[in-house]
Phi, psi and omega in degrees: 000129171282188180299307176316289193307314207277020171258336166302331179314285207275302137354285205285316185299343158298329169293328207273118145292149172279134171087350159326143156266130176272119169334126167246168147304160187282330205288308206287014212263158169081009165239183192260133187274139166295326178280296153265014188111323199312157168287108155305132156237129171291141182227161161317161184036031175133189179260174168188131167319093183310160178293299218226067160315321184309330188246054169202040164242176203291156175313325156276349161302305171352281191324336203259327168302307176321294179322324218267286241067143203265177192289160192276359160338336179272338190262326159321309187269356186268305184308309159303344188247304198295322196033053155293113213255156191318315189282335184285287203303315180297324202283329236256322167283341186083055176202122154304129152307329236250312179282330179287309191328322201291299189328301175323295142002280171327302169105320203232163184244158163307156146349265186298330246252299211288327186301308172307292153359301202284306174316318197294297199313318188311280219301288174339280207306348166295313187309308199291310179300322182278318172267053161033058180059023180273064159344324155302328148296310139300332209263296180334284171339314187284345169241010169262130152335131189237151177275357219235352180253035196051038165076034157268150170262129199333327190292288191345311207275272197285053134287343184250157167300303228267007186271318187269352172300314223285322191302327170283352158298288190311311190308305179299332180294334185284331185294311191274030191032065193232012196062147162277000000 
């Protein structure tokens, strides 16, 4: 490696934000990274690593990964995206610690475990599509109080389905300008 490259290296890792989507090439987009799985998806300005890929496939795949239970990965990378601690995430799916620990184990989440889960990545990856792949930004959003949430914050809101509605709501009024 030269001298150039390896400061070019070391750069970009300085540069990367925590909770950042990290950038791909384009020549890659629509394929799967061999290290994690992830989907490349084309976005406005370039490519980008999905979070949660699992909550973008058509509906009877869903149904059917959720039933199977999903790797517990999702919740590690929703936890990461989130910059949430191990107890934030369990409180916020609805998992004892003691149980996300088991999972983890496991490998895999329960039924309902995997639902919640899913709910969360949709909203995540809606977040990402509505601020044009700033994670960072997202990550905030999800965590400042909205008046239109009763003075609550979007995480708050989605623990429940009809909680993570109002939030997916709100995210399309913010895409169409339409204010929170």
């Amino acid at each position: 490696m030269t001298a150039k490259a390896a400061k070019a290296k070391k750069t970009s890792k300085k540069t990367a934000r925590k909770g950042a989507v990290k950038l791909v090439k384009k020549e890659t987009a629509g394929k799967a990274t061999p290290a994690t799985g992830f989907i490349r998806k084309k976005r406005k300005g370039g490519t980008l690593t999905e979070l949660a890929p699992e909550t973008e496939l058509n509906p009877i795949t869903l149904i059917e990964l959720i039933r199977k239970g999903v790797d517990y990965s999702l919740v590690e990378r929703l936890r990461g995206g989130l910059d949430l601690s191990t107890g934030e995430i369990g409180e916020l799916i609805d998992i004892t610690p003691r149980t996300l620990s088991r999972r983890k184990k496991e490998g895999r989440l329960a039924k309902d475990e995997s639902e919640r889960a899913v709910r969360i990545g949709r909203l995540w990856n809606k977040a990402l599509d509505v601020f044009d792949g700033d994670g960072d930004r997202a990550q905030r959003w999800f965590k400042t109080p909205a008046f239109s949430l009763d003075d609550r914050t979007p995480l708050e809101f989605s623990d429940t389905e009809p909680g993570a509605q109002e939030v997916f709501n709100l995210l399309g009024r913010i895409e169409h300008g339409l204010g929170a």
